[in-house]
mmCIF file as Biopython writes it, N, C-alpha, C and O atoms, coordinates in Angstrom:
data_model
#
loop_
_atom_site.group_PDB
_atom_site.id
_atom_site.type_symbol
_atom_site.label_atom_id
_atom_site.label_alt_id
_atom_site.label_comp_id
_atom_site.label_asym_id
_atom_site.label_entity_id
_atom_site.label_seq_id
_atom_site.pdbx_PDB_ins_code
_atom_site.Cartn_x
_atom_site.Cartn_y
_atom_site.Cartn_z
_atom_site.occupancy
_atom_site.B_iso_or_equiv
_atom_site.auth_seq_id
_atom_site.auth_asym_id
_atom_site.pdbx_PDB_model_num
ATOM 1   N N  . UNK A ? 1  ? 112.378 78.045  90.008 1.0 0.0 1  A 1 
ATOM 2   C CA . UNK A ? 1  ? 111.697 79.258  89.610 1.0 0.0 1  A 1 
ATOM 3   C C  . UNK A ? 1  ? 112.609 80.021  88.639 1.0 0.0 1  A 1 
ATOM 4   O O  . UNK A ? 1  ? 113.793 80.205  88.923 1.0 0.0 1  A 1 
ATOM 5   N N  . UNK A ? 2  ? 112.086 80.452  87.536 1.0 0.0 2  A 1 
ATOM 6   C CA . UNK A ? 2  ? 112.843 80.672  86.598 1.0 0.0 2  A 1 
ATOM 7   C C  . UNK A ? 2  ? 113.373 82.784  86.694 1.0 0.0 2  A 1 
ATOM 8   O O  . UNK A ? 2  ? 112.674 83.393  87.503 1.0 0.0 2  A 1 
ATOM 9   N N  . UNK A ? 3  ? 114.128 83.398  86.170 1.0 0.0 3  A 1 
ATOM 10  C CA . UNK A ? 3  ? 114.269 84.804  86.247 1.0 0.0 3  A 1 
ATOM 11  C C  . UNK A ? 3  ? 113.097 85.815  85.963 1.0 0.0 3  A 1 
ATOM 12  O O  . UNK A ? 3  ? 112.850 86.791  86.672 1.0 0.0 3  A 1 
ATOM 13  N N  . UNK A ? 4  ? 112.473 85.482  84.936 1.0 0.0 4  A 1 
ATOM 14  C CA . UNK A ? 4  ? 111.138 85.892  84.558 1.0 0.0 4  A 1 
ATOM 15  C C  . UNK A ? 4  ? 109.812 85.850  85.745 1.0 0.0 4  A 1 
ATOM 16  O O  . UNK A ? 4  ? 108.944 86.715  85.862 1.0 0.0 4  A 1 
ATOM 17  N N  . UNK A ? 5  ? 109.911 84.938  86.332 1.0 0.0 5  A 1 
ATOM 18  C CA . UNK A ? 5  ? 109.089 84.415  87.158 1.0 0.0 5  A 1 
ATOM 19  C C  . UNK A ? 5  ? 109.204 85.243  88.771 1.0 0.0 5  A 1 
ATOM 20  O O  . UNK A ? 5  ? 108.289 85.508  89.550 1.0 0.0 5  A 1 
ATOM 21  N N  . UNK A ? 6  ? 110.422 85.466  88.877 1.0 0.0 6  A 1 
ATOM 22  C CA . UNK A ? 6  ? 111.161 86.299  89.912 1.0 0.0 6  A 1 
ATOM 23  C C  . UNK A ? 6  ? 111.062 87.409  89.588 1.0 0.0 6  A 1 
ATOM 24  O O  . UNK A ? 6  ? 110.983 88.139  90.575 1.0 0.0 6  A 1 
ATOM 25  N N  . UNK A ? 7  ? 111.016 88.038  88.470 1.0 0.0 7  A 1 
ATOM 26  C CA . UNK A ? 7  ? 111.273 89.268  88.040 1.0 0.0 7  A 1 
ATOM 27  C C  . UNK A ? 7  ? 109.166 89.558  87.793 1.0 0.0 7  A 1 
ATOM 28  O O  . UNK A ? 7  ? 108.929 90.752  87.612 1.0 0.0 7  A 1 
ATOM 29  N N  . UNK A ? 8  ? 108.111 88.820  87.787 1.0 0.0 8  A 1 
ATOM 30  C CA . UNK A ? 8  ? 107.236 89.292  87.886 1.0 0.0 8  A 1 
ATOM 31  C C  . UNK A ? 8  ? 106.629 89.207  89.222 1.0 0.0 8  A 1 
ATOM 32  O O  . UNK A ? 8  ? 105.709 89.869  89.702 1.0 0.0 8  A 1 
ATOM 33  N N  . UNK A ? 9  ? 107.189 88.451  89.621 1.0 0.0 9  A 1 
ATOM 34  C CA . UNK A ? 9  ? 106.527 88.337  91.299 1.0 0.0 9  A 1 
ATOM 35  C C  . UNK A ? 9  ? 107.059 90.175  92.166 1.0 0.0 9  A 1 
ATOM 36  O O  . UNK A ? 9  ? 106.407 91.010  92.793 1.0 0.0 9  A 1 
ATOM 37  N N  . UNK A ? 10 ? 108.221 90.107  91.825 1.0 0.0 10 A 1 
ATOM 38  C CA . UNK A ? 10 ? 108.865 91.664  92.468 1.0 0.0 10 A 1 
ATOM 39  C C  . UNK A ? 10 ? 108.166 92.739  91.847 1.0 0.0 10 A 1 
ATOM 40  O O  . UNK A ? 10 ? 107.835 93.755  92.459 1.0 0.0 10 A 1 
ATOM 41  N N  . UNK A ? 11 ? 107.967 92.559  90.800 1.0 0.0 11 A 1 
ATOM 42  C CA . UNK A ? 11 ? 106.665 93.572  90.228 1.0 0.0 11 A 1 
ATOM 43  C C  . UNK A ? 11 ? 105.219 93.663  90.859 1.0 0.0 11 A 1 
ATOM 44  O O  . UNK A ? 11 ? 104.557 94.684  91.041 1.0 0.0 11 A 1 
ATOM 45  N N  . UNK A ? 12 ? 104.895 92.391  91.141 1.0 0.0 12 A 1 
ATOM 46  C CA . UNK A ? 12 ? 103.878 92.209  91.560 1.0 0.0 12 A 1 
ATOM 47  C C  . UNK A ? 12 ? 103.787 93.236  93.112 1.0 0.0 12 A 1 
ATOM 48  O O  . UNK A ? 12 ? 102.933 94.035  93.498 1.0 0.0 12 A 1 
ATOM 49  N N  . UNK A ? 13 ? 104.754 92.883  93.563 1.0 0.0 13 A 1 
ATOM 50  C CA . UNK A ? 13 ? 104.921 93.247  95.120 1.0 0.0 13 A 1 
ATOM 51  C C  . UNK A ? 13 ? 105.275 94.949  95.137 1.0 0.0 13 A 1 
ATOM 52  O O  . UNK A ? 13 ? 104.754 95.628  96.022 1.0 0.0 13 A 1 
ATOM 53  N N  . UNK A ? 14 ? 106.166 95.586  94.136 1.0 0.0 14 A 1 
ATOM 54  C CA . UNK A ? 14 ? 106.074 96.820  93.834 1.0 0.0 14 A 1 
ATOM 55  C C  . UNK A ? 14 ? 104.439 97.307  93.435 1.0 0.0 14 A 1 
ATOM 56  O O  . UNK A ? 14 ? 103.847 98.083  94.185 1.0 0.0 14 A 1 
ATOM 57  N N  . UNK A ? 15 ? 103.861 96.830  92.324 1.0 0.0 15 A 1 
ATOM 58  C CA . UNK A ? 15 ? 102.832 97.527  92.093 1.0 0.0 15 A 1 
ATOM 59  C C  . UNK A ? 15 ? 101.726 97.619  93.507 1.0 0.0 15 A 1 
ATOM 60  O O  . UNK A ? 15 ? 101.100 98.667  93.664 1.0 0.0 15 A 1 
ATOM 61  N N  . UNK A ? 16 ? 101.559 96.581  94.400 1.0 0.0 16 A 1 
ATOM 62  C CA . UNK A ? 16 ? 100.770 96.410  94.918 1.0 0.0 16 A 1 
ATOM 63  C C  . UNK A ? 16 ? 101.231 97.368  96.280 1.0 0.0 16 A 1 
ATOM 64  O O  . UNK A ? 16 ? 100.482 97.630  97.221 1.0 0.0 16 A 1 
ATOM 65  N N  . UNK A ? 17 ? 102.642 97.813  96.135 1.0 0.0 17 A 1 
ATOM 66  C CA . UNK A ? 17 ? 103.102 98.946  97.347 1.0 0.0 17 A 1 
ATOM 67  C C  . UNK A ? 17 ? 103.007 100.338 97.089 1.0 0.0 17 A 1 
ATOM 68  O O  . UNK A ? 17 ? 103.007 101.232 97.935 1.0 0.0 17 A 1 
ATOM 69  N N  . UNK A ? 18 ? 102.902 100.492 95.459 1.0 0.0 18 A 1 
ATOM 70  C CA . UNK A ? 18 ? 103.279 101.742 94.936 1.0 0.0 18 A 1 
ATOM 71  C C  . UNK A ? 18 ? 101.687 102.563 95.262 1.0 0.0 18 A 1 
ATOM 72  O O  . UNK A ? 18 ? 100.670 102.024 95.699 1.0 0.0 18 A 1 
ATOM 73  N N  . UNK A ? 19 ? 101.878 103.978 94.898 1.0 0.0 19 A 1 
ATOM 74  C CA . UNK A ? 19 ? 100.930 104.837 94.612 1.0 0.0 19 A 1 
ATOM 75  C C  . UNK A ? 19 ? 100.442 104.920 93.430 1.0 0.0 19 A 1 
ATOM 76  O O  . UNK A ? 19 ? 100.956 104.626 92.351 1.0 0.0 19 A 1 
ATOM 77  N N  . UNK A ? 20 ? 98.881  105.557 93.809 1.0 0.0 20 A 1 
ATOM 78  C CA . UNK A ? 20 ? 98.128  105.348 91.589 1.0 0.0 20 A 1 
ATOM 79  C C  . UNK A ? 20 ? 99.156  105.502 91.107 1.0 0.0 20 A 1 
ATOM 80  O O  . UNK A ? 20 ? 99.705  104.433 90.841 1.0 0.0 20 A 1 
ATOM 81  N N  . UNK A ? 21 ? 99.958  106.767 90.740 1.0 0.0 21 A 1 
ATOM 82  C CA . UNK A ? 21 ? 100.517 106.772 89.810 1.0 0.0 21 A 1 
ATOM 83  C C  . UNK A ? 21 ? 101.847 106.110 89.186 1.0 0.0 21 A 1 
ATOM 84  O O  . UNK A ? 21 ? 102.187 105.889 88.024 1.0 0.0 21 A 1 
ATOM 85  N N  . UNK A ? 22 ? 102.651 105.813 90.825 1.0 0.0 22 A 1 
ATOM 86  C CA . UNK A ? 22 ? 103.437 104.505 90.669 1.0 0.0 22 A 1 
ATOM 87  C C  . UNK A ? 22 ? 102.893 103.359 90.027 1.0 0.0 22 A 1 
ATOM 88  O O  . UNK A ? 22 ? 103.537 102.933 89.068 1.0 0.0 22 A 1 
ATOM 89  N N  . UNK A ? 23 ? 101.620 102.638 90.416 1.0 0.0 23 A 1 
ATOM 90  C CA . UNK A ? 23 ? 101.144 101.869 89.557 1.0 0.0 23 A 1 
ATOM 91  C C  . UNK A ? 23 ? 100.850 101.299 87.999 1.0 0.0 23 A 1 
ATOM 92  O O  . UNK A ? 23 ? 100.643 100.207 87.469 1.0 0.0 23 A 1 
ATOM 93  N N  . UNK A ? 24 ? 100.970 102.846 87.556 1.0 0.0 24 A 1 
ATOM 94  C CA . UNK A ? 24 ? 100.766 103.020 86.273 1.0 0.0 24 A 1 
ATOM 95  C C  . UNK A ? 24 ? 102.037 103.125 85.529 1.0 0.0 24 A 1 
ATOM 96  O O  . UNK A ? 24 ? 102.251 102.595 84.439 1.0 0.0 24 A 1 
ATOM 97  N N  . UNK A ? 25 ? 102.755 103.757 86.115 1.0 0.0 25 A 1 
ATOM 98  C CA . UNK A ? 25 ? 104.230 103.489 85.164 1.0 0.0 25 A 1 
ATOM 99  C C  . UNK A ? 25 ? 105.006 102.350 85.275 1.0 0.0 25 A 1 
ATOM 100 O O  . UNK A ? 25 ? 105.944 102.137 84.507 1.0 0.0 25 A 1 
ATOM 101 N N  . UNK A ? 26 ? 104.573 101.321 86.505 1.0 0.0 26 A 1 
ATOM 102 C CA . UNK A ? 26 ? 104.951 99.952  86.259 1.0 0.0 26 A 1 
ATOM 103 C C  . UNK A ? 26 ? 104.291 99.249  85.401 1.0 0.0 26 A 1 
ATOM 104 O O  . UNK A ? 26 ? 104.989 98.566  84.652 1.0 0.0 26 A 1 
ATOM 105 N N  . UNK A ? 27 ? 102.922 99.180  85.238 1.0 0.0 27 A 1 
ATOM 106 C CA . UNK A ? 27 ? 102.371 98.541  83.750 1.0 0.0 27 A 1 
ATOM 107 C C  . UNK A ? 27 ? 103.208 98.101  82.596 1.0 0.0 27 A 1 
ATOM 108 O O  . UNK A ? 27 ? 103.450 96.959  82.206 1.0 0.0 27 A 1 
ATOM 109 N N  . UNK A ? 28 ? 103.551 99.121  82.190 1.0 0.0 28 A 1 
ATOM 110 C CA . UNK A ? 28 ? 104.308 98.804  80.892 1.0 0.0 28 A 1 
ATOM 111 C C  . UNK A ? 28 ? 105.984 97.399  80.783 1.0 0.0 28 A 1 
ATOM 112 O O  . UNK A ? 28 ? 106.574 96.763  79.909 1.0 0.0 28 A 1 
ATOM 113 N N  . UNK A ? 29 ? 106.059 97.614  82.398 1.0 0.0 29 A 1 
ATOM 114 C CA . UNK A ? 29 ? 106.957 96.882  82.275 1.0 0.0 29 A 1 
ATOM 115 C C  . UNK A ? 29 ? 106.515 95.469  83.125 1.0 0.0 29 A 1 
ATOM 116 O O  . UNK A ? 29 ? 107.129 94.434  82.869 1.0 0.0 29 A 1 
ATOM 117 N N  . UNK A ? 30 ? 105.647 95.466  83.938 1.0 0.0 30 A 1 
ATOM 118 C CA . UNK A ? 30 ? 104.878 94.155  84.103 1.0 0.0 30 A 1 
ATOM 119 C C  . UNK A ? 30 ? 104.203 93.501  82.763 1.0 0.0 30 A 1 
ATOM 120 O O  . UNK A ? 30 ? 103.897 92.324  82.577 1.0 0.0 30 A 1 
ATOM 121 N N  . UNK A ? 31 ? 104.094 94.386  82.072 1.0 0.0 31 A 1 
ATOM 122 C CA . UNK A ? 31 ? 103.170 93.780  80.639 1.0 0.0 31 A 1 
ATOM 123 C C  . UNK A ? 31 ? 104.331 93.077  79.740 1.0 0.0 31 A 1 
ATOM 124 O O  . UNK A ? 31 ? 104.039 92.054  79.120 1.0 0.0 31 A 1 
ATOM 125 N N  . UNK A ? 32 ? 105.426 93.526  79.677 1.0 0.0 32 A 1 
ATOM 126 C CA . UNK A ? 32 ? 106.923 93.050  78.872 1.0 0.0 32 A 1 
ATOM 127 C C  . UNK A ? 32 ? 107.227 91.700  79.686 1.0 0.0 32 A 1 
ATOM 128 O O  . UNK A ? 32 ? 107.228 90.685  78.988 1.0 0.0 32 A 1 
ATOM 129 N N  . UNK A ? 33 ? 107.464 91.544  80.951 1.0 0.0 33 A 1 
ATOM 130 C CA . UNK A ? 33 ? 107.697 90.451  81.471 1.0 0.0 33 A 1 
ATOM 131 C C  . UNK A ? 33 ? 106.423 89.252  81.115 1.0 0.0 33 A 1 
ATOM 132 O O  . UNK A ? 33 ? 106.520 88.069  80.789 1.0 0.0 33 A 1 
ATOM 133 N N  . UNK A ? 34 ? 105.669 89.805  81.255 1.0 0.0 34 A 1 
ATOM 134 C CA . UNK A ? 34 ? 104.355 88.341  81.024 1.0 0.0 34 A 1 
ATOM 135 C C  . UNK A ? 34 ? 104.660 88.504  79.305 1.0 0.0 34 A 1 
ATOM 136 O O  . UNK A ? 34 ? 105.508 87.613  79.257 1.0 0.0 34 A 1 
ATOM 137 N N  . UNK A ? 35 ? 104.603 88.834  78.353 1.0 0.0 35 A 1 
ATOM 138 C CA . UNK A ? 35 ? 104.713 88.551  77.035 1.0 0.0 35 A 1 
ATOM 139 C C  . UNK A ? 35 ? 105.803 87.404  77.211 1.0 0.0 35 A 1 
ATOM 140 O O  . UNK A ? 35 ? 105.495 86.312  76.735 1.0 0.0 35 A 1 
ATOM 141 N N  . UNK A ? 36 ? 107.264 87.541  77.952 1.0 0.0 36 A 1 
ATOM 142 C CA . UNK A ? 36 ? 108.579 87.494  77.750 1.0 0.0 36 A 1 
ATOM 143 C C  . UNK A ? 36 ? 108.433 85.623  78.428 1.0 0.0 36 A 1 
ATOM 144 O O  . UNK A ? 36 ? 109.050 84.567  78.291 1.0 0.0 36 A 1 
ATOM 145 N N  . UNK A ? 37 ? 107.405 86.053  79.060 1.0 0.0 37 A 1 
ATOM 146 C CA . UNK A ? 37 ? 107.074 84.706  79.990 1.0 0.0 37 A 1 
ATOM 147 C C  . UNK A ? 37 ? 106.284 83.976  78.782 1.0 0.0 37 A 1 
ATOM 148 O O  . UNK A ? 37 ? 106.781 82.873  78.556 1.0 0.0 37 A 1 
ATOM 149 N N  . UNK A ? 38 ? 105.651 84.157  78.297 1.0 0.0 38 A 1 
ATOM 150 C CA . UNK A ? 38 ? 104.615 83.433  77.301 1.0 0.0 38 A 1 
ATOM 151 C C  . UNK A ? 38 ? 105.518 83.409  76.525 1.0 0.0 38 A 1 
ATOM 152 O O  . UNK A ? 38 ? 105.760 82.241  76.223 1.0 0.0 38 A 1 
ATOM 153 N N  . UNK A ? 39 ? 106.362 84.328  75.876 1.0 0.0 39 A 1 
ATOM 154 C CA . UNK A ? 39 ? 107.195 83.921  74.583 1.0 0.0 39 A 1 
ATOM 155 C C  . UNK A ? 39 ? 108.149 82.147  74.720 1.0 0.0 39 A 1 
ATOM 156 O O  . UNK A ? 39 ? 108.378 81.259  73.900 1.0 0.0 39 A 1 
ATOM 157 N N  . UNK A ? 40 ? 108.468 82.337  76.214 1.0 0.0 40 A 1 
ATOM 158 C CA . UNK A ? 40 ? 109.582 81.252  76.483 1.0 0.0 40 A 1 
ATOM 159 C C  . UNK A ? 40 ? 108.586 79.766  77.163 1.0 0.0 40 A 1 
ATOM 160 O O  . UNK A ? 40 ? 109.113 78.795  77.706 1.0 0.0 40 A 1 
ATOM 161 N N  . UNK A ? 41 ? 107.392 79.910  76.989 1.0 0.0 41 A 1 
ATOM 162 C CA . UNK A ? 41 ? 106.576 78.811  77.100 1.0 0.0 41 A 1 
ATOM 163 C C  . UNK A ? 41 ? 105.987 78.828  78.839 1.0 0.0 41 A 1 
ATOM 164 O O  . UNK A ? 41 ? 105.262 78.109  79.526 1.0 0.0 41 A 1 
ATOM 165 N N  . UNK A ? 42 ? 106.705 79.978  79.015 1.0 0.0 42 A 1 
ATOM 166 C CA . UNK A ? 42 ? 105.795 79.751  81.078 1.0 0.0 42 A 1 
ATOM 167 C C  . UNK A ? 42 ? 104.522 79.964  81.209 1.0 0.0 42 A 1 
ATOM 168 O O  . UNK A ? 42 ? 103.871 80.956  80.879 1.0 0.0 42 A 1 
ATOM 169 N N  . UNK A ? 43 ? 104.223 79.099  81.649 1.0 0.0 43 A 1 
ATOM 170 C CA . UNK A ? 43 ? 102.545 79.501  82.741 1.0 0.0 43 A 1 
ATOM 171 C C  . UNK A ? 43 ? 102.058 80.899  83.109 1.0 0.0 43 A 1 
ATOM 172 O O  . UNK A ? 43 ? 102.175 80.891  84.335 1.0 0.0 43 A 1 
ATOM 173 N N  . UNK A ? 44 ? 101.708 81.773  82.856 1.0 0.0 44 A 1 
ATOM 174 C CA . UNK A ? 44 ? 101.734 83.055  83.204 1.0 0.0 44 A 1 
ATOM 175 C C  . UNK A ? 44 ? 100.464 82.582  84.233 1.0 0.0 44 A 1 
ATOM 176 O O  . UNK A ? 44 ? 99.510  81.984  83.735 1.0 0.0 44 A 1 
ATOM 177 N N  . UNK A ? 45 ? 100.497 82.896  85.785 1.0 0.0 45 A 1 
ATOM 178 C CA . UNK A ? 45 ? 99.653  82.686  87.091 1.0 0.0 45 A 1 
ATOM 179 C C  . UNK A ? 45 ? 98.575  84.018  86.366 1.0 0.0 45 A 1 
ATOM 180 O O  . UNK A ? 45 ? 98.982  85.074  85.880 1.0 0.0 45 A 1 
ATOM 181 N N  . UNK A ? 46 ? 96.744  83.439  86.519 1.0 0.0 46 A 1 
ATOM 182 C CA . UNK A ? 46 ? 95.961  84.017  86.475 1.0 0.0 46 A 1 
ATOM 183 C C  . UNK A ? 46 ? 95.939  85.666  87.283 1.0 0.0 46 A 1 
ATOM 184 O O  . UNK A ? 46 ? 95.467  86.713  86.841 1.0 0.0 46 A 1 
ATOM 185 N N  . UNK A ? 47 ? 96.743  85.365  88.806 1.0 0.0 47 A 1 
ATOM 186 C CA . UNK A ? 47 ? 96.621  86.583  89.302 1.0 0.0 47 A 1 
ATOM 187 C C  . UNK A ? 47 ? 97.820  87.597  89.112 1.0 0.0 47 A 1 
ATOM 188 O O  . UNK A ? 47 ? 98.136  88.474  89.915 1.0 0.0 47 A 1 
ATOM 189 N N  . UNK A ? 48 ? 98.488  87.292  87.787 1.0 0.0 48 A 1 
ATOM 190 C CA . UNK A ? 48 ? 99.680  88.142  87.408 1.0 0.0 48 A 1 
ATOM 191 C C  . UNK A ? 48 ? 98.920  88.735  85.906 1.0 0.0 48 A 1 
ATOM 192 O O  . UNK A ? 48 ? 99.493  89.644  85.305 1.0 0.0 48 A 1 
ATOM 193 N N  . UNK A ? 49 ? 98.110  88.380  85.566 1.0 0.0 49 A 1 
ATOM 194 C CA . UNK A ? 49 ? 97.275  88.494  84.291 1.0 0.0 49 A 1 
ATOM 195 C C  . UNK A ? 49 ? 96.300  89.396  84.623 1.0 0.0 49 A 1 
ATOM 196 O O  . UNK A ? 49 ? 96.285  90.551  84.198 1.0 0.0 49 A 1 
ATOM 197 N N  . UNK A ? 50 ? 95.311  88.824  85.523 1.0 0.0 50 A 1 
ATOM 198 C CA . UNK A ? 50 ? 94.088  89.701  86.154 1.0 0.0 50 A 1 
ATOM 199 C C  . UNK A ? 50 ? 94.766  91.172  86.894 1.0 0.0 50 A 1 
ATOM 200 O O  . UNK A ? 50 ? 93.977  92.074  87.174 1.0 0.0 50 A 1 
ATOM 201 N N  . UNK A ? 51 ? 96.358  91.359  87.205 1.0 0.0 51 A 1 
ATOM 202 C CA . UNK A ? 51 ? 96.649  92.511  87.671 1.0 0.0 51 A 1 
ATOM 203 C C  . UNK A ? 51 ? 97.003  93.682  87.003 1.0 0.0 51 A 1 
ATOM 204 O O  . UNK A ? 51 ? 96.892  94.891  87.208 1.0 0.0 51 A 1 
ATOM 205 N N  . UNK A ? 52 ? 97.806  92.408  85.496 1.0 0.0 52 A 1 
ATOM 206 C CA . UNK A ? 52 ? 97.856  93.436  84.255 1.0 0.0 52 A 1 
ATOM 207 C C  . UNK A ? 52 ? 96.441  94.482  83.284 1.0 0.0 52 A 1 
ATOM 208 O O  . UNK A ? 52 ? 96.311  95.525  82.644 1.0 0.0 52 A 1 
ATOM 209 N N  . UNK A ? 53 ? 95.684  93.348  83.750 1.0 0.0 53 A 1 
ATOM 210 C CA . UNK A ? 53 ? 94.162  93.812  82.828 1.0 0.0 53 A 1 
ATOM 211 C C  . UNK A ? 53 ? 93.716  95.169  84.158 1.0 0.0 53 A 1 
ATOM 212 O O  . UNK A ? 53 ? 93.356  96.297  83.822 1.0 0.0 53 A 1 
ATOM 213 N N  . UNK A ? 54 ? 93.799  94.887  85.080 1.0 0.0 54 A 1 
ATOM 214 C CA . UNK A ? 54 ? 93.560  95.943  85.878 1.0 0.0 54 A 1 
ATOM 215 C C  . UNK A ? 54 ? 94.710  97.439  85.701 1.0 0.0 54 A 1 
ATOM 216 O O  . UNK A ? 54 ? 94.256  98.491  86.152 1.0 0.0 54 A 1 
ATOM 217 N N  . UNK A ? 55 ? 95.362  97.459  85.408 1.0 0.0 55 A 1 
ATOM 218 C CA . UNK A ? 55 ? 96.599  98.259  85.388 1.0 0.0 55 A 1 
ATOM 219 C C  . UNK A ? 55 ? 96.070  98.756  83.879 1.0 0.0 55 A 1 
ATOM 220 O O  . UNK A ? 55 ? 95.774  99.951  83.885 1.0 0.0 55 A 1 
ATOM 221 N N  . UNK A ? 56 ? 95.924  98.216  82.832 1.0 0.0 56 A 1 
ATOM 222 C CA . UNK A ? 56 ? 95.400  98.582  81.454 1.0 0.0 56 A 1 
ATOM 223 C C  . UNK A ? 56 ? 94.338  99.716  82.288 1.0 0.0 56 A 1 
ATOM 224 O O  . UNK A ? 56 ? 94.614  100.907 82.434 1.0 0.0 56 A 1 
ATOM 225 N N  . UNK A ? 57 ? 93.251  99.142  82.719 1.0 0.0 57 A 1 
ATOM 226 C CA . UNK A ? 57 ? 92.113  99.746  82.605 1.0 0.0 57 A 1 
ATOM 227 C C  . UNK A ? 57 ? 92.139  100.907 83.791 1.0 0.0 57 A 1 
ATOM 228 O O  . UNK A ? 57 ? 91.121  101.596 83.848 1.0 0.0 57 A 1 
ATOM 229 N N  . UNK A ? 58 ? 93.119  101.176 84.674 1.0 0.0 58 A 1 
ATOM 230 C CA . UNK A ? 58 ? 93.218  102.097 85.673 1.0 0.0 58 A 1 
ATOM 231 C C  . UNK A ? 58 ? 94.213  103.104 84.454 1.0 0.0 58 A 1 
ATOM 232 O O  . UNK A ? 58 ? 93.907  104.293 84.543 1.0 0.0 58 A 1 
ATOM 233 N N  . UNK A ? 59 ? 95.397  102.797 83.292 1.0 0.0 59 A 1 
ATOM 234 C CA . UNK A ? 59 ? 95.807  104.193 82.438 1.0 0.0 59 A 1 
ATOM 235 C C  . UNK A ? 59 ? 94.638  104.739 81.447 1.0 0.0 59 A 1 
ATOM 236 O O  . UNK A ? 59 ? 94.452  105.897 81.071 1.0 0.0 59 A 1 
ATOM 237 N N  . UNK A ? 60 ? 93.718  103.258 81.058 1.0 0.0 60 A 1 
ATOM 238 C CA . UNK A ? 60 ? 92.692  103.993 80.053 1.0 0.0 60 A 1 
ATOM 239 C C  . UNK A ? 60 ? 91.548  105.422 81.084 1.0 0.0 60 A 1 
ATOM 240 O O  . UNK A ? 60 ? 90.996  106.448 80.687 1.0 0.0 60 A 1 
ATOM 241 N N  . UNK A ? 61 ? 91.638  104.746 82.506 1.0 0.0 61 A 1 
ATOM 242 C CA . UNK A ? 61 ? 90.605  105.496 83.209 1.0 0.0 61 A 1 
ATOM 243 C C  . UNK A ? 61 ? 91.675  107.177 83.220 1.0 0.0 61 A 1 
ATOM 244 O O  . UNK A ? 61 ? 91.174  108.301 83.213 1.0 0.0 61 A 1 
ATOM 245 N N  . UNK A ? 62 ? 92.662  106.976 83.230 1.0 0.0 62 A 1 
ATOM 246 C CA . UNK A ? 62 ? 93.641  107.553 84.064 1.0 0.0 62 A 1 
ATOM 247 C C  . UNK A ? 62 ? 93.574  108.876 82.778 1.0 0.0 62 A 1 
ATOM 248 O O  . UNK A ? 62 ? 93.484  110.092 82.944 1.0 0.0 62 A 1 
ATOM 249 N N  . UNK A ? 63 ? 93.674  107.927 81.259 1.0 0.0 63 A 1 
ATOM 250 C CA . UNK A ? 63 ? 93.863  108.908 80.107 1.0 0.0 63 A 1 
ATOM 251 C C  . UNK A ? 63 ? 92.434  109.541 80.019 1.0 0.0 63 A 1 
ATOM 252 O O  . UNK A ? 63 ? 92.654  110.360 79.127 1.0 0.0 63 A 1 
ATOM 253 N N  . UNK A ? 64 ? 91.361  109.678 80.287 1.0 0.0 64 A 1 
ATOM 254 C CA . UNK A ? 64 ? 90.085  110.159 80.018 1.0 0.0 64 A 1 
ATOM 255 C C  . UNK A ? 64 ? 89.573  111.025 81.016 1.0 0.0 64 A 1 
ATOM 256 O O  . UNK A ? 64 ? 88.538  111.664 80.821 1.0 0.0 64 A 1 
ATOM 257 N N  . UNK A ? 65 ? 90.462  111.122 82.465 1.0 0.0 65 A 1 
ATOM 258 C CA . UNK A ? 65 ? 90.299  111.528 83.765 1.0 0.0 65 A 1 
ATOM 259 C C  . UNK A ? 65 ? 90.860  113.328 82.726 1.0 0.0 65 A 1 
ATOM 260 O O  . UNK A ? 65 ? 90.176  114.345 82.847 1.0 0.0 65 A 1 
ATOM 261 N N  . UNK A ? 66 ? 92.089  113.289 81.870 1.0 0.0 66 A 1 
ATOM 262 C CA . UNK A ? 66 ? 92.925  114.016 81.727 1.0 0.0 66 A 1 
ATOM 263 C C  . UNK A ? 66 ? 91.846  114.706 80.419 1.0 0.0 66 A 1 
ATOM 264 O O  . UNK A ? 66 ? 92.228  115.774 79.941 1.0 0.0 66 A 1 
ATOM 265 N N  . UNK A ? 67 ? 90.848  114.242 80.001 1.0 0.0 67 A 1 
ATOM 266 C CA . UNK A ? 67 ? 90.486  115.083 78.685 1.0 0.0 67 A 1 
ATOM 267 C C  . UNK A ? 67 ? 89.354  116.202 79.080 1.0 0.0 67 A 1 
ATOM 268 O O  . UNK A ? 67 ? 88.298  116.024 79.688 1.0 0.0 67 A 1 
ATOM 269 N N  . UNK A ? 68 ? 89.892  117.384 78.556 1.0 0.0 68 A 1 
ATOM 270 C CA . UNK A ? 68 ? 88.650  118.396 78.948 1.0 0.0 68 A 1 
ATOM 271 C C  . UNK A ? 68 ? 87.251  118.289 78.134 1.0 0.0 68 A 1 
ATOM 272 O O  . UNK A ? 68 ? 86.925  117.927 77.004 1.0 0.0 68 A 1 
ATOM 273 N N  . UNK A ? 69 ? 86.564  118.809 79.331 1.0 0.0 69 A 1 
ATOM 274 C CA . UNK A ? 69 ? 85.246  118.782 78.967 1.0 0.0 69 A 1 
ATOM 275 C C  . UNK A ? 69 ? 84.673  120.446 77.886 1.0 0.0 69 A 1 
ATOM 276 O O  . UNK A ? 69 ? 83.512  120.557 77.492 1.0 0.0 69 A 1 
#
């Protein structure tokens, strides 16, 4: 198992412990590790992908929660 691979699984396990908003400031750095993983030719696991696309779409919800009406 390679460092990258270790280093998104512990993310994985943080985001999935943290609070909304913990959640959201890990994004950015779960999203750097899967690029970092694809850059160096790894497999990026579907359910490390499907958690990032969820994490996108919980800051887009998160940024529109914040705009006045």
């Amino acid at each position: 198992m390679s460092d990258l691979t270790r280093m998104a699984q512990d993310l994985e396990k943080r985001i999935h412990g943290a609070s909304p908003s913990g959640r959201l400031e890990l994004q950015p750095e779960l999203d750097r590790v899967l690029r970092l993983m694809e850059r160096d030719g790894q497999r990026v696991p579907a359910r490390l992908r499907n958690l990032d696309e969820e994490l996108i779409s919980e800051v887009i919800e998160a940024r529109f929660d914040n705009v006045p009406l």
